[in-house]
C-alpha positions as CSV (number, residue, x, y, z in Angstrom):
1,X,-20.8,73.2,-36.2
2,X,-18.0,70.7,-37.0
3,X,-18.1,67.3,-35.8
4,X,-15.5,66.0,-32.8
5,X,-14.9,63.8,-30.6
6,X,-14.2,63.0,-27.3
7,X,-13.2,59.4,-26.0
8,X,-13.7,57.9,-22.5
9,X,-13.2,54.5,-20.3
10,X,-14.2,53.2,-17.0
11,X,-14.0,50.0,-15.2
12,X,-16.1,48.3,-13.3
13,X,-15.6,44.7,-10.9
14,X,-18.7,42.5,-10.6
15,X,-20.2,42.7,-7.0
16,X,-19.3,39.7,-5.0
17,X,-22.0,37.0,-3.5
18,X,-24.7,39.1,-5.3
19,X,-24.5,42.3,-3.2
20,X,-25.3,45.8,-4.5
21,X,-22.6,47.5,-5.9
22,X,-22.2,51.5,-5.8
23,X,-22.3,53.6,-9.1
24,X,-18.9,54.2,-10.2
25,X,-18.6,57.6,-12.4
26,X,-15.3,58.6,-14.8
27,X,-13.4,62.0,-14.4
28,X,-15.1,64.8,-16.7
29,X,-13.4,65.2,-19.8
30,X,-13.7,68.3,-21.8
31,X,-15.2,68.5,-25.1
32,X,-14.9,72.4,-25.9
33,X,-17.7,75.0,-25.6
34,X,-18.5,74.5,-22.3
35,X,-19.8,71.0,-22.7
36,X,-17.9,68.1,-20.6
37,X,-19.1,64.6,-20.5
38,X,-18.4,61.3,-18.3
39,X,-19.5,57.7,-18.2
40,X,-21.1,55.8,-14.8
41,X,-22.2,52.0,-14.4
42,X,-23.7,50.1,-12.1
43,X,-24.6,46.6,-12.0
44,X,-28.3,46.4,-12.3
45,X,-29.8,45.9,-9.2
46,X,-26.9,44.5,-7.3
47,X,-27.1,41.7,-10.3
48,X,-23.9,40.5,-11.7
49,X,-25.6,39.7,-15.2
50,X,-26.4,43.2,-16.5
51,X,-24.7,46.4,-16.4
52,X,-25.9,50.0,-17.0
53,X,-23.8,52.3,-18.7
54,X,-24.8,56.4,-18.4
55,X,-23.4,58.9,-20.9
56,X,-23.7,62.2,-19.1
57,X,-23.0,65.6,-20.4
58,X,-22.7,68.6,-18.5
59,X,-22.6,72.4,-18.7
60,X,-19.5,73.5,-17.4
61,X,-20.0,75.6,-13.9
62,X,-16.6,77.4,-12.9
63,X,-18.6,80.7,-14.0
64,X,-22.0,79.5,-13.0
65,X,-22.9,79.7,-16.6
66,X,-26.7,78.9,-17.5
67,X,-26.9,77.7,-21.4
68,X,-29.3,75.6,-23.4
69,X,-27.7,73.2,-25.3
70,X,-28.9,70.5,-27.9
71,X,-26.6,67.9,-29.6
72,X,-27.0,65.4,-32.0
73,X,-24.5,62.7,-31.3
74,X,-23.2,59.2,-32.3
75,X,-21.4,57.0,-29.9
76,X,-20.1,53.8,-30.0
77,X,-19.5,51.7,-27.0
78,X,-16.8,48.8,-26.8
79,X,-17.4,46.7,-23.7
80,X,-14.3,43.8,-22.5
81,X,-15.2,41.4,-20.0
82,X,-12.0,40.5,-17.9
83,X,-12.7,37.5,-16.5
84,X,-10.6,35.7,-13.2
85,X,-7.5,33.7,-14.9
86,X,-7.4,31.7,-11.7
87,X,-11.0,30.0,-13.0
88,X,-10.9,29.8,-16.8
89,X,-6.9,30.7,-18.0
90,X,-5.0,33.5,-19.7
91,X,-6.3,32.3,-22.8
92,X,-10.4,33.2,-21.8
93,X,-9.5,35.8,-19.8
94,X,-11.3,38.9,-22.3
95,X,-14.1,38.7,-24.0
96,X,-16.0,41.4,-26.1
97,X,-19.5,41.8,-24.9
98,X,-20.8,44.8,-26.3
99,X,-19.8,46.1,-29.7
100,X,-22.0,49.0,-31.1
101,X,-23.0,52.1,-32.4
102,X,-26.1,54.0,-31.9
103,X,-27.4,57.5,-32.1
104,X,-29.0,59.9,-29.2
105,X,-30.0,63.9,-28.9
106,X,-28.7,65.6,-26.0
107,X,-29.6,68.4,-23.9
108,X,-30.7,70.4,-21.0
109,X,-34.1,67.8,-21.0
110,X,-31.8,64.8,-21.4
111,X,-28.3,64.9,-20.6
112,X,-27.9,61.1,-19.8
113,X,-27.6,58.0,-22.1
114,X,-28.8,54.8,-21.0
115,X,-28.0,51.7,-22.0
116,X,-27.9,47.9,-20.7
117,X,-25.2,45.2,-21.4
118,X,-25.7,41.8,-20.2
119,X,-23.0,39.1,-19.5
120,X,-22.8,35.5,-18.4
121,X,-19.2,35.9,-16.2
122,X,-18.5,37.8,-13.3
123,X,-15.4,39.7,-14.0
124,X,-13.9,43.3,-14.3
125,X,-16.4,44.8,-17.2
126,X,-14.3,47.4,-18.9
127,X,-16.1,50.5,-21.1
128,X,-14.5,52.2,-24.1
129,X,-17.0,54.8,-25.3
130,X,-16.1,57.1,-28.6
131,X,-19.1,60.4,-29.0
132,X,-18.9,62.1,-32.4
133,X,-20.7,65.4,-32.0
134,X,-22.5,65.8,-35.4
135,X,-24.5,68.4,-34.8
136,X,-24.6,70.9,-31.5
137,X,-26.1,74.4,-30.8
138,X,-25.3,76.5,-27.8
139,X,-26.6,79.5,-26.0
140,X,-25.3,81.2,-23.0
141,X,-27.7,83.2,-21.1
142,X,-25.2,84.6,-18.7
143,X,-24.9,87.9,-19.9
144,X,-27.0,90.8,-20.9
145,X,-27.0,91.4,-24.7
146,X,-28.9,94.5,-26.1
147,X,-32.0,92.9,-28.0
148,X,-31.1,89.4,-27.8
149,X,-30.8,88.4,-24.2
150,X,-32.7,92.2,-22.7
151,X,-34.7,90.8,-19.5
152,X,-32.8,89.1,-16.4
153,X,-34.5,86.6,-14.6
154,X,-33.8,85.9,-11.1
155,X,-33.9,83.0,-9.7
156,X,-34.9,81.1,-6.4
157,X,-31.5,80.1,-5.9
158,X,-30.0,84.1,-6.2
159,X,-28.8,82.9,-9.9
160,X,-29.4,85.3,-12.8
161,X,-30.5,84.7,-16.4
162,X,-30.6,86.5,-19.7
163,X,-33.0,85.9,-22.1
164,X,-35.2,87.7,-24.9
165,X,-38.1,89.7,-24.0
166,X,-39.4,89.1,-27.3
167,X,-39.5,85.4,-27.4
168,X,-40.8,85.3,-24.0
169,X,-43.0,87.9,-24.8
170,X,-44.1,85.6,-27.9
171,X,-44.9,82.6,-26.0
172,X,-46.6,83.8,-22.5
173,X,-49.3,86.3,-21.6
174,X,-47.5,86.4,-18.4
175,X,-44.7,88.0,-19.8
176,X,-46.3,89.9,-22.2
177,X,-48.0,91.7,-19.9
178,X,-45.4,91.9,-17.4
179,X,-42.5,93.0,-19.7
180,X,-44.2,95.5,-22.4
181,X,-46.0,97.2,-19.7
182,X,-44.5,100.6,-17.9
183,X,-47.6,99.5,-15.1
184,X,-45.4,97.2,-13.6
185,X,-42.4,97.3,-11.8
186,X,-40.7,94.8,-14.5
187,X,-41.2,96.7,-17.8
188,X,-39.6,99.5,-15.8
189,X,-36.6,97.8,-15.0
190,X,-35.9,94.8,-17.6
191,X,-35.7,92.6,-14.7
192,X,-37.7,89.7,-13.1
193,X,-38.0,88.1,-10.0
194,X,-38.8,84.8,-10.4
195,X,-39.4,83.1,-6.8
196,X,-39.7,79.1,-6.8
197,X,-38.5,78.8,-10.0
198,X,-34.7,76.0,-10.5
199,X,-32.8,76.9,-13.6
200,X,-33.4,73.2,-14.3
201,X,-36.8,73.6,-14.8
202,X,-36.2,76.6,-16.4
203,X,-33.8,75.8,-18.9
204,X,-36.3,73.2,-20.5
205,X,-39.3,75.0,-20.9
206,X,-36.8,78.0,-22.7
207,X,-35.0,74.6,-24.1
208,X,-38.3,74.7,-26.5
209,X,-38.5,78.2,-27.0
210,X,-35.4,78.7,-28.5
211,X,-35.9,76.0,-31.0
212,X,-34.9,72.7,-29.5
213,X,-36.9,69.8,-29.4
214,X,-37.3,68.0,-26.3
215,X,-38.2,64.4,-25.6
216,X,-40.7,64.0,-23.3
217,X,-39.9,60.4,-23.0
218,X,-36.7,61.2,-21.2
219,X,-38.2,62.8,-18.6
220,X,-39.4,61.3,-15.3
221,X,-43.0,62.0,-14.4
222,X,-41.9,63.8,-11.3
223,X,-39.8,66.2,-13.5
224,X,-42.7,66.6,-16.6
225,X,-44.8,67.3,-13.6
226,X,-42.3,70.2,-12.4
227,X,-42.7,71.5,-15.8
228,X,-46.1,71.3,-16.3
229,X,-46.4,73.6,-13.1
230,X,-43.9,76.2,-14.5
231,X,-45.5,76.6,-17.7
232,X,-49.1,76.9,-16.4
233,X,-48.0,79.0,-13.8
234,X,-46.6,81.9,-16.9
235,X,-48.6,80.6,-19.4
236,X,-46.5,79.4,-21.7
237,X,-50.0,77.7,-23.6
238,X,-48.1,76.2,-26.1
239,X,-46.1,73.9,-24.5
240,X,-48.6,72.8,-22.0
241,X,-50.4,71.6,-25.4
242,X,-47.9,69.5,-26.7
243,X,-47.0,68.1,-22.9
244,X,-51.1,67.2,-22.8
245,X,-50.8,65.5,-26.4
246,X,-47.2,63.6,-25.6
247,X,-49.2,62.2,-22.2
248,X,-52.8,62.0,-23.4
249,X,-50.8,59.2,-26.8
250,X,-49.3,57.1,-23.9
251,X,-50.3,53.3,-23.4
252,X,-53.2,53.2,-20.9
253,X,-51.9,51.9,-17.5
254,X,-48.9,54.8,-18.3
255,X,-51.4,57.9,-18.7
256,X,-54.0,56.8,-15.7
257,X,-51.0,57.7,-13.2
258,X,-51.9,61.5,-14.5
259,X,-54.8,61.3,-13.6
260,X,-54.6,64.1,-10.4
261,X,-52.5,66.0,-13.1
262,X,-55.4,65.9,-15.4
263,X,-58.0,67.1,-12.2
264,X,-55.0,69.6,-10.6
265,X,-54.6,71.7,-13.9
266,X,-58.3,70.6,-15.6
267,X,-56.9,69.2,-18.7
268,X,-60.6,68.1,-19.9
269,X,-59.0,66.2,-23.0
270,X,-56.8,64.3,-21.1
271,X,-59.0,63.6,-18.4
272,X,-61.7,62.5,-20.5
273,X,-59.2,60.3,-22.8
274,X,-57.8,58.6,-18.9
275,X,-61.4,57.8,-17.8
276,X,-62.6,56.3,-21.4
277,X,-60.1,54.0,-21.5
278,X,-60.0,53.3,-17.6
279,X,-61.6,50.0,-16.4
280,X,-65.4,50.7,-15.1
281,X,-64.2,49.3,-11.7
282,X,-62.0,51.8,-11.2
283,X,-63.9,54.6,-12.1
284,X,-66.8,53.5,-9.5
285,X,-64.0,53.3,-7.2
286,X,-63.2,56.9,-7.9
287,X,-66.9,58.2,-7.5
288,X,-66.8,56.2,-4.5
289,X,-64.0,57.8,-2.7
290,X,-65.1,61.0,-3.0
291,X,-68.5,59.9,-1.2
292,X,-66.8,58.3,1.9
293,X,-64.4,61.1,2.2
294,X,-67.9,62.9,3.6
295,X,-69.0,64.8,0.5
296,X,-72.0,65.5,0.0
297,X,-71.8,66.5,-3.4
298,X,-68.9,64.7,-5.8
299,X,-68.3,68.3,-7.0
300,X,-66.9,69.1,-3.8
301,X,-64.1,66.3,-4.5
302,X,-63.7,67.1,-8.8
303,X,-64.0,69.8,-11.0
304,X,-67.2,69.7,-13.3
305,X,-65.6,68.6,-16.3
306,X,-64.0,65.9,-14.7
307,X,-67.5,64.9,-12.5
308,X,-68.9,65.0,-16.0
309,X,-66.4,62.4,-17.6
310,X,-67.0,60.2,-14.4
311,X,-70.8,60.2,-14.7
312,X,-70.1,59.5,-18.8
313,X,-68.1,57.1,-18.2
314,X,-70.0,55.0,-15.8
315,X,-73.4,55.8,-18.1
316,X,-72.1,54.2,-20.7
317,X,-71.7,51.1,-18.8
318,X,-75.9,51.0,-18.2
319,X,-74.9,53.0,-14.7
């Protein structure tokens, strides 16, 4: 797809006597194909010396459209400090603070760019923000298409969904069996009912499906954890594996908080990688727990394989 452009501003006065300060969000501005996108800033934490600036895209919703999109954009952000005349004179009244140009991927798994500017004044902190879309891919799934988008997924919220029964079918048990099968009600009909499921959820786990990458890193650990339950709950193997790998590579203190992830869904290799790196305190605290909680047996409290990384663990201390 051909590169363009879309250009946007906002403005933002320094909260006064160190108060918090609301989040203050441009007008959407449309970039074509069903992509609009806005700027917000805050100051950080009520604190008059940094600001956040958010890039947000969004899928256009007059039609209640569902697409997946990716994009691989530039941007360059221009930030003006307008500082009170009345203190320091017409002739310090701007100063540039922020003068850059850097590179993100957007999409349904991350459709906000962060980024931090920090300043010495209080003032008016004004942001001019250029995106040059190099590269972008977009798929509507609103619509039934005869072999490409041939089951429709409904979801919790009443919404419907289009996608291919072959590339689900490819990816998930679940689906194979549900969709290829005149057994069930679903290979009959070509549709599915999909209770407890949020096209936001959705949209990532088909995000990879389709062919575009996602960055785990941009997602909170609340959401990862929304999407580790979806794709265990149809089987989507594959990217349950690479979710397992992205957490299992994190820095230590960062993968111990998934550690009821690990016990919930018995993810042995990431349990077993958690408790070999975790401090031999905290591990007897662990086995401890589960004994004053009125077990009987720690069984009763973890799943074998993790009862049997516990007991490894705290072995290989001398017990």
């Amino acid at each position: 797809m051909a590169s363009n452009a879309v250009a946007l501003f906002i403005s933002i006065d320094s909260p006064q006597n160190g108060g918090n300060s609301q989040t203050i969000r441009s007008d959407w501005i449309d970039a074509g194909d069903a992509v609009k996108w806005r700027l917000s800033a805050k100051w950080k934490n009520g604190h008059w010396s940094e600001a956040e600036l958010g890039i947000e895209r969004n899928e256009a919703t007059e039609n209640e459209m569902k697409t997946l999109l990716w994009a691989d954009v530039d941007y360059h952000i221009l930030a003006i400090l307008r500082r009170d005349s009345r203190r320091y004179g017409n002739n310090q009244q701007e100063q540039r603070i922020c003068d850059e140009v850097k590179s993100a991927m957007i999409s349904n798994a991350s459709n906000v760019i962060y980024g931090t500017v920090s300043i010495r004044e209080t003032g008016t902190l004004t942001f001019y923000v250029s995106i040059c879309i190099k590269r972008q891919r977009l798929i509507r799934m609103d619509e039934f298409i005869d072999g490409v988008a041939d089951l429709e997924l409904q979801l919790d919220d009443g919404s419907k969904v289009f996608v291919s029964k072959l590339i689900l079918s490819l990816h998930s048990e679940f689906f194979a069996s549900l969709v290829t099968s005149a057994a069930f009600v679903e290979g009959r009909t070509g549709v599915c009912k999909l209770p407890n499921v949020k096209w936001a959820h959705l949209s990532i786990v088909l995000q990879r499906f389709y062919g575009f990458p996602i960055e785990f890193k941009c997602l909170s650990n609340e959401r990862l954890t929304e999407i580790i339950e979806l794709a265990n709950r149809f089987q989507f193997d594959l990217l349950v594996a690479e979710i397992v790998k992205y957490i299992t590579g994190l820095e230590k203190t960062e993968r111990e908080k998934w550690f009821d992830v690990a016990e919930r869904y018995q993810f042995s290799t990431l349990m077993a990688a958690i408790l070999r790196n975790m401090d031999i305190s905290a591990v007897k605290a662990l086995f401890n727990q589960a004994m004053e909680e009125g077990h009987t047996n720690i069984l009763q409290k973890y799943s074998p394989d993790t009862v049997n990384a516990i007991m490894k663990r705290l072995c290989s201390n001398g017990c």
